[in-house]
C-alpha positions as CSV (number, residue, x, y, z in Angstrom):
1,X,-34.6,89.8,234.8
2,X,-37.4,87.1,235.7
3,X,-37.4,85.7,232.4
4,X,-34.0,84.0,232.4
5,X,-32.7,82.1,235.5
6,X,-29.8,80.0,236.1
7,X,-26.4,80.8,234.3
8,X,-28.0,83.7,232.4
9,X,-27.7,85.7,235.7
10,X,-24.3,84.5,236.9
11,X,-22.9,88.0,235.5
12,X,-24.8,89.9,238.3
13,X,-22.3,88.3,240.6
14,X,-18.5,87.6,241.3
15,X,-19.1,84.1,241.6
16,X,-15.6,82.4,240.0
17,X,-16.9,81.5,236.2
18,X,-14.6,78.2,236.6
19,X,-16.7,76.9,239.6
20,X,-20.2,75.8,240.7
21,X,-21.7,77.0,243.5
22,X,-24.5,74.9,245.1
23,X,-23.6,76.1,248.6
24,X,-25.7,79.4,248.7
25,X,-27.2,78.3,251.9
26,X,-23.8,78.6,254.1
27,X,-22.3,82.6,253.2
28,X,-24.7,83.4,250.2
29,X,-23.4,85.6,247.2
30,X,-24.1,89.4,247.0
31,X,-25.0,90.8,243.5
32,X,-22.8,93.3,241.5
33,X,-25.2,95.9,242.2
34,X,-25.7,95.7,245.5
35,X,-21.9,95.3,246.4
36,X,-21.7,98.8,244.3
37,X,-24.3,100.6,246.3
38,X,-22.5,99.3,249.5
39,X,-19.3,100.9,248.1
40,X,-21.0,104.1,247.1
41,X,-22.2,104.5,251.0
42,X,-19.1,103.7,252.3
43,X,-17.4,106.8,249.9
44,X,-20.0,109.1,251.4
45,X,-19.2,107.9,254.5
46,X,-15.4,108.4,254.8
47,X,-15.8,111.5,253.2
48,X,-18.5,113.0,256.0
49,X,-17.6,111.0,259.1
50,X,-19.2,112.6,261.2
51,X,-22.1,113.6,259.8
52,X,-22.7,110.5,258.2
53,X,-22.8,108.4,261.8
54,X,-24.8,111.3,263.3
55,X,-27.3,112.3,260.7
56,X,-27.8,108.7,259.2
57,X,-27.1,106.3,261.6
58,X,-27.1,107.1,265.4
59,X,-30.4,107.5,266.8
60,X,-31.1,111.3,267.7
61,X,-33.3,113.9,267.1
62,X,-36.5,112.8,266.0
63,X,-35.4,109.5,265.0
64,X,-35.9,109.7,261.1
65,X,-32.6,108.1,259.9
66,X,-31.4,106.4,256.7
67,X,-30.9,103.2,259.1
68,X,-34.1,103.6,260.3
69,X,-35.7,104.1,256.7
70,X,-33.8,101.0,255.5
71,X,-35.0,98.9,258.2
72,X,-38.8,100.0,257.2
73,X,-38.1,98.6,254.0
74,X,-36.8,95.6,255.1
75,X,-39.7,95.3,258.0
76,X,-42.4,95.9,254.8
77,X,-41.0,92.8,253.2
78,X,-41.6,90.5,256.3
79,X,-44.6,91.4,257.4
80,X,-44.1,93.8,260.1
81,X,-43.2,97.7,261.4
82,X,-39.9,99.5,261.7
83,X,-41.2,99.8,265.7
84,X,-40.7,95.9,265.6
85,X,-37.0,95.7,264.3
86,X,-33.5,96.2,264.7
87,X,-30.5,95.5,262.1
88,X,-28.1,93.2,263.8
89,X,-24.8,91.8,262.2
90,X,-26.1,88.2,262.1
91,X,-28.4,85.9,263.5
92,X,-25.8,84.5,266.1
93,X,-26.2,87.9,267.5
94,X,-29.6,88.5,267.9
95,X,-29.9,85.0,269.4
96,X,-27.2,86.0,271.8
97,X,-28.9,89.4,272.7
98,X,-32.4,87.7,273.1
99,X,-30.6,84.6,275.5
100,X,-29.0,87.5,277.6
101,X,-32.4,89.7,277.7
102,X,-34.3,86.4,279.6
103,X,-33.6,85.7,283.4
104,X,-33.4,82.2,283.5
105,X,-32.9,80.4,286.8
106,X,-32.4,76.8,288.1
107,X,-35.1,74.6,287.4
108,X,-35.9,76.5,283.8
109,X,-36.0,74.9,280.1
110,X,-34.7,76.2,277.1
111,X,-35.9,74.0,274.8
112,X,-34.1,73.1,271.2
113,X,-34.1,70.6,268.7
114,X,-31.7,68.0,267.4
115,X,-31.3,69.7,264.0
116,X,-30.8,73.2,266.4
117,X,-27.8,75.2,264.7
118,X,-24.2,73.8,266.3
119,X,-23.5,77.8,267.2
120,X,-27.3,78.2,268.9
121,X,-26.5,74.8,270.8
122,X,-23.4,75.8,272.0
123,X,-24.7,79.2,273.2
124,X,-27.8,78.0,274.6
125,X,-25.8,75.6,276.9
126,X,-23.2,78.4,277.9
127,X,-26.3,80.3,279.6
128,X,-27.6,77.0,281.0
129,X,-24.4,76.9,282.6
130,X,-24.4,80.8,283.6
131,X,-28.2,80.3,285.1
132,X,-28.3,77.1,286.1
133,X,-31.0,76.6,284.0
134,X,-31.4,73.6,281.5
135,X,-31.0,72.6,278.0
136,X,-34.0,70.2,276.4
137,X,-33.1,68.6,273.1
138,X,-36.2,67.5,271.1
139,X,-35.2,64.6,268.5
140,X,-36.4,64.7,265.3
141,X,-36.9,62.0,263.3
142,X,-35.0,61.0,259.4
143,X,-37.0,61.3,257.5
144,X,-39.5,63.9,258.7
145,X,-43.0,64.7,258.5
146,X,-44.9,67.6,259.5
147,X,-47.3,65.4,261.6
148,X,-44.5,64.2,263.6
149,X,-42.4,67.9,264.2
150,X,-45.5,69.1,265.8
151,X,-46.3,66.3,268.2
152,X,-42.7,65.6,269.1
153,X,-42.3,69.9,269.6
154,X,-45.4,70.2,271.6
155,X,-45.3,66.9,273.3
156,X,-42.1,68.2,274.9
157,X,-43.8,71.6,276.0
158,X,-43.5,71.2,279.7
159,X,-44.0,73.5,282.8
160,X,-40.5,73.8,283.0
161,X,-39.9,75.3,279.8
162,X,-39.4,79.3,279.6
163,X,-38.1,79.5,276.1
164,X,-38.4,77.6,272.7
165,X,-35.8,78.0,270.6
166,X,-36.8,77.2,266.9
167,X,-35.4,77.1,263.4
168,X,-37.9,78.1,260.7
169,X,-35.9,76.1,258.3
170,X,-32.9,74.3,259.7
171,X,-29.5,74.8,258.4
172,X,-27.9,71.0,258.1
173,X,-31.0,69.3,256.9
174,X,-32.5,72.2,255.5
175,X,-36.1,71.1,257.0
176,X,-39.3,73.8,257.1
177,X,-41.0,73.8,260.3
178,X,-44.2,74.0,260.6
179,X,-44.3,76.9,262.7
180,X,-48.2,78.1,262.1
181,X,-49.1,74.8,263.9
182,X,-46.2,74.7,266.9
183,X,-46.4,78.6,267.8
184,X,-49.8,78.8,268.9
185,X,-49.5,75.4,271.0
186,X,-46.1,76.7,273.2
187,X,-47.5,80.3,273.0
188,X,-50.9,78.9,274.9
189,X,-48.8,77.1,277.2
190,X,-46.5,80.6,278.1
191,X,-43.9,79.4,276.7
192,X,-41.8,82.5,274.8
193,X,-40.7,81.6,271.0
194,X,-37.6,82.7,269.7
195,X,-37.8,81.7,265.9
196,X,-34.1,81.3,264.0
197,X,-35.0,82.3,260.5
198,X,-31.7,82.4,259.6
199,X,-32.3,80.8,256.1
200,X,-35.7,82.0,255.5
201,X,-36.5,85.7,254.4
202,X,-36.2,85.7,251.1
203,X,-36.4,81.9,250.6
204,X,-40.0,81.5,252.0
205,X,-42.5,84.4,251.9
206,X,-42.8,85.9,255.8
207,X,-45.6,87.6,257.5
208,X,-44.3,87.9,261.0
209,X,-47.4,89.8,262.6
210,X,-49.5,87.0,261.0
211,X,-46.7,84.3,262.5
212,X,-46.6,84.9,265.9
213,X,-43.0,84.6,267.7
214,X,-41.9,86.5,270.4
215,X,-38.7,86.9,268.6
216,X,-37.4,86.4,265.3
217,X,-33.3,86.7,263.8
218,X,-33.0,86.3,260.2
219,X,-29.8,86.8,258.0
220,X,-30.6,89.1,254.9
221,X,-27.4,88.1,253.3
222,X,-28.3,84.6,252.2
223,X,-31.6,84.7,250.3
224,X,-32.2,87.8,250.4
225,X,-28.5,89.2,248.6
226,X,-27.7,92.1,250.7
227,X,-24.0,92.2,252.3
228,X,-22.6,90.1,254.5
229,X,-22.9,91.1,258.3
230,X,-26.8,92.3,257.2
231,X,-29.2,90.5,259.7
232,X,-32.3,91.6,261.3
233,X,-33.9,90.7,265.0
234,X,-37.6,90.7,265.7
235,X,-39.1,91.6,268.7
236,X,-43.1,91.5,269.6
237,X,-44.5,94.2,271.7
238,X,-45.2,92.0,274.4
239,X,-41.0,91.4,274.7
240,X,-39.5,94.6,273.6
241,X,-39.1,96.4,276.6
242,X,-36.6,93.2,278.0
243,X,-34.8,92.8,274.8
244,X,-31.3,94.4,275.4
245,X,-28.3,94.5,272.4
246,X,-25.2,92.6,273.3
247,X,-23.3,95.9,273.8
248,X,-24.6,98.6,276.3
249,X,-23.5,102.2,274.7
250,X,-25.3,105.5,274.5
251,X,-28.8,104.8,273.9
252,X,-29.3,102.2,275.7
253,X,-32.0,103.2,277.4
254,X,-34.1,103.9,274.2
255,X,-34.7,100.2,274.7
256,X,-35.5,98.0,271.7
257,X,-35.0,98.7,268.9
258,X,-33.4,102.4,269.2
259,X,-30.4,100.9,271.6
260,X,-29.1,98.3,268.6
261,X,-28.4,101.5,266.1
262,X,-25.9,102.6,267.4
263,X,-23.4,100.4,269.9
264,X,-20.2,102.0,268.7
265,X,-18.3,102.7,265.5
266,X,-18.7,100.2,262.8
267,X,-19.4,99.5,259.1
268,X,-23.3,100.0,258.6
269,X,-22.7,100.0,254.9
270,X,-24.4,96.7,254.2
271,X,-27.3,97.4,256.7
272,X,-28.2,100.9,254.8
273,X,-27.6,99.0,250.9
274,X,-30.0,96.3,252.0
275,X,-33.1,98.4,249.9
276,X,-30.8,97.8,247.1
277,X,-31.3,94.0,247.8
278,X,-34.4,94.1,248.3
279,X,-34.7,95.7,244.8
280,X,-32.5,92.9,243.2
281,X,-34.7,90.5,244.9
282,X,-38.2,92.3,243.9
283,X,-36.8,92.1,240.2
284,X,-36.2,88.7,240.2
285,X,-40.2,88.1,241.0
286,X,-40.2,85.9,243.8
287,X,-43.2,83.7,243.0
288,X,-41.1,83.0,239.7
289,X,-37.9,82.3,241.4
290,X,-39.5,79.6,243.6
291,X,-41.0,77.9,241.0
292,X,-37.8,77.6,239.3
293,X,-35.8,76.7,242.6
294,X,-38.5,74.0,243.5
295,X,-38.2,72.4,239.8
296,X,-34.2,72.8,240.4
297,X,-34.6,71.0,243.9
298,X,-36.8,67.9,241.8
299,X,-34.1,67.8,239.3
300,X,-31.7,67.4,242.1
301,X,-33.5,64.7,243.3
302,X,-33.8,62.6,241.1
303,X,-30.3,62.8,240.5
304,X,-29.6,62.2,244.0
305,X,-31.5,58.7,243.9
306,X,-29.4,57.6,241.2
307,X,-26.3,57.7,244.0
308,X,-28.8,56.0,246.1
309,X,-29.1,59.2,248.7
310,X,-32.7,59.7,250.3
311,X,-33.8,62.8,250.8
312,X,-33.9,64.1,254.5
313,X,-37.8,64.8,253.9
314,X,-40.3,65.1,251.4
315,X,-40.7,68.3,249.1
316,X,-43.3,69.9,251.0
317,X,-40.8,70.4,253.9
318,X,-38.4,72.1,251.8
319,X,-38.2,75.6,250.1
320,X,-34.9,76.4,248.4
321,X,-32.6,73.9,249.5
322,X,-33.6,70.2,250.0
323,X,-30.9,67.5,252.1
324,X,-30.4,63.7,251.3
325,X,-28.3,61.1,253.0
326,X,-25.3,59.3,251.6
327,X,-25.2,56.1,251.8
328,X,-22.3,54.9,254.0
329,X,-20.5,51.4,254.8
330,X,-20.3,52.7,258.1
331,X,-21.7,55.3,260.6
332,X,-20.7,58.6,259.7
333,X,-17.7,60.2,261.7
334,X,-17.6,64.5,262.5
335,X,-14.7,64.5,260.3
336,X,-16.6,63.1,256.7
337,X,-18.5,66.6,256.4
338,X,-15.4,68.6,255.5
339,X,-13.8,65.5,254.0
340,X,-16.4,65.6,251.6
341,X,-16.9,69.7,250.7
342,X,-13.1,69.8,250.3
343,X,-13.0,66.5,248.0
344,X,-15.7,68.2,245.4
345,X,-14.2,72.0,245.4
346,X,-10.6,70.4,244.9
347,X,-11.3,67.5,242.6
348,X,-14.2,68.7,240.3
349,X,-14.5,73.1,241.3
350,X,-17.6,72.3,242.9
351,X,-18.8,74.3,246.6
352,X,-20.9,71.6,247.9
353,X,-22.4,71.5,251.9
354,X,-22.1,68.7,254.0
355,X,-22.7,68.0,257.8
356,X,-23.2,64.6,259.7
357,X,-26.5,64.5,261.8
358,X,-27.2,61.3,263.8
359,X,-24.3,59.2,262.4
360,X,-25.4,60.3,258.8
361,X,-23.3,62.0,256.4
362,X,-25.6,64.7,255.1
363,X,-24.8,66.9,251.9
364,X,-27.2,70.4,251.2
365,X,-28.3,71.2,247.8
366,X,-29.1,75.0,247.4
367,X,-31.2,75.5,244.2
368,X,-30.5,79.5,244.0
369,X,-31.9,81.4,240.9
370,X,-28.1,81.2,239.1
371,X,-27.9,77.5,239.5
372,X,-29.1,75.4,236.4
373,X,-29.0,71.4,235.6
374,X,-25.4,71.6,234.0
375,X,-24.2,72.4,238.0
376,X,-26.4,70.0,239.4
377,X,-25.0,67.6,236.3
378,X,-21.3,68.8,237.8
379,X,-22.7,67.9,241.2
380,X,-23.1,64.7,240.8
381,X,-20.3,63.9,238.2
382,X,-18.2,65.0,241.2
383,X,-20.2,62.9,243.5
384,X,-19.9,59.5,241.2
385,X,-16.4,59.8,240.4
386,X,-14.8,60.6,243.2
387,X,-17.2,59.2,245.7
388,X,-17.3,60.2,249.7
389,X,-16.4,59.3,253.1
390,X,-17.8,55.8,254.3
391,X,-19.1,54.8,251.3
């Protein structure tokens, strides 16, 4: 399968033949394959209901379950135990459930970035205003560099602050943290990390023993192909015992991660085919796939500059997806963004990402393994013809 990237594997998914897809990054796209596994183990279980939920799933007995032997696999891949994680249905969630599992209290910090996720901003300030506690908003700077993350991160790292709250790589401007250098810093200051990986397993190699965070959510159905609703949380041994799932049910007091395998009845079909992702993904050979991607993402650079857009940062704080700025007449207003992914799937078939940041309209390129130049040629065609918001 390694041999051949871009359109040559665009039959190992139900991506619309008409259309390109450069959007990845936002809902990825799950593999023929996979999506067949997930149907074979939701046959087996409608036919054996209740044995499937309390032989495979819910966590009795001695514990050796098919949801507990999928998230092994998954916990192999990233660097860590079983003992370490829990499937969750996305990373909102396990953000949620590690924000509830902290008792913050007037006078506290929760400390986020400028480029934070809008859902994680929105959620971290609905328990400021539950605790009384505080949200910190670190700035940082267009265009990046690695120098600057870290001192602006660190720099902020006050008394005050009881939780950091971290992308890995950032969803708008699609930046890489350097997270080997900024753990260690808060961690010596006892200041708790919670890392949103959202867009990285599977895009970036992870070794989370070797990383560091007291907690870390990733979504397995971007990079990584598995189904949607397949996510994964983190948690170190130093945190497990606080770290609660959103929903108290049976076995809740199995405590992490035994309470998040079973909070009620509900489709675990994509968390037990992720091994068949992780197959897919394994076939692919990863170290290929990113050498591919990265050559994609210079491609799409260079095209970029020729509609005068600068990239967000340079290449060695991207992976898989790179961002640029349009150029604009004018500041850049909330409503441009969908302005401009509706203009290029309407006018020229094309699933583009765009966001404004800091009065900059903002449009993702996502340079997955069935992209090739005649989509990032469509891309741009789009772009020049039909042109966007503000310019």
């Amino acid at each position: 399968m390694a041999a051949q990237f871009g359109r040559a594997l665009r039959p190992l998914f139900e991506l619309a033949a008409d259309a390109t897809f450069v959007n990845h990054g936002s809902f990825g796209a799950c593999p023929k394959e996979v999506l067949a596994e997930q149907d074979r183990i939701r046959r087996v279980m409608e036919a054996e209901p209740d044995a499937f939920f309390r032989q495979q799933v819910m966590p009795e007995g001695d514990g050796a379950t098919a949801l507990r032997a999928a998230i092994s696999r998954l916990a192999a891949l990233v660097g860590t135990t079983e003992a370490r994680m829990a499937f969750i249905e996305n990373a909102t969630a396990g953000i949620q459930a590690v924000l509830r599992s902290i008792d913050f209290a007037p006078g506290d910090r929760i400390l986020v970035t400028d480029h934070t996720y809008n859902a994680v901003r929105i959620m971290v300030e609905e328990r400021c205003r539950e605790t009384g506690a505080e949200p910190l908003v670190v700035p940082i700077a267009i265009p990046a560099s690695a120098d600057d993350m870290v001192s602006r991160v660190v720099g902020a790292a006050s008394p005050a602050v009881k939780l950091a709250i971290l992308d890995h790589i950032t969803s708008a401007s699609a930046l890489v943290f350097p997270l080997a250098r900024i753990i260690p810093e808060l961690r010596a200051r006892g200041i708790r990390v919670l890392v949103d990986g959202a867009h990285a397993v599977g895009q970036i190699a992870l070794d989370l023993s070797r990383l560091g965070p007291d907690w870390y959510v990733s979504n397995a159905h971007k990079w990584l192909y598995a189904p949607k609703g397949t996510a994964f949380l983190y948690a170190a041994e130093e945190v497990a015992a606080v770290t609660r799932p959103n929903v108290v049910s049976h076995f809740h007091a199995m405590g992490f991660p035994r309470a998040f395998d079973y909070t009620g009845t509900r489709d675990n079909s994509g968390w037990l085919a992720t091994p068949a992702a992780i197959d897919f993904f394994e076939r692919l050979d990863p170290p290929a796939a990113r050498a591919y991607q990265s050559g994609l993402l210079r491609k799409a650079s260079v095209m970029m500059a020729s509609l005068g857009a600068q990239p967000v940062a340079p290449l060695d704080l991207c992976a898989s997806m790179r961002s640029f700025v349009l150029p604009q007449q004018r500041p850049a207003a909330a409503e441009d963004a969908p302005a401009l992914m509706r203009a290029t799937w309407q006018q020229g078939r094309v699933q583009s990402h765009a966001s404004v940041l800091g009065a900059r309209l903002i449009t993702r390129v996502s340079a997955q393994v069935y992209v090739d130049d005649e989509d990032l040629a469509r891309l741009r065609d789009t772009l020049e013809r039909h042109g966007w918001p503000g310019r």
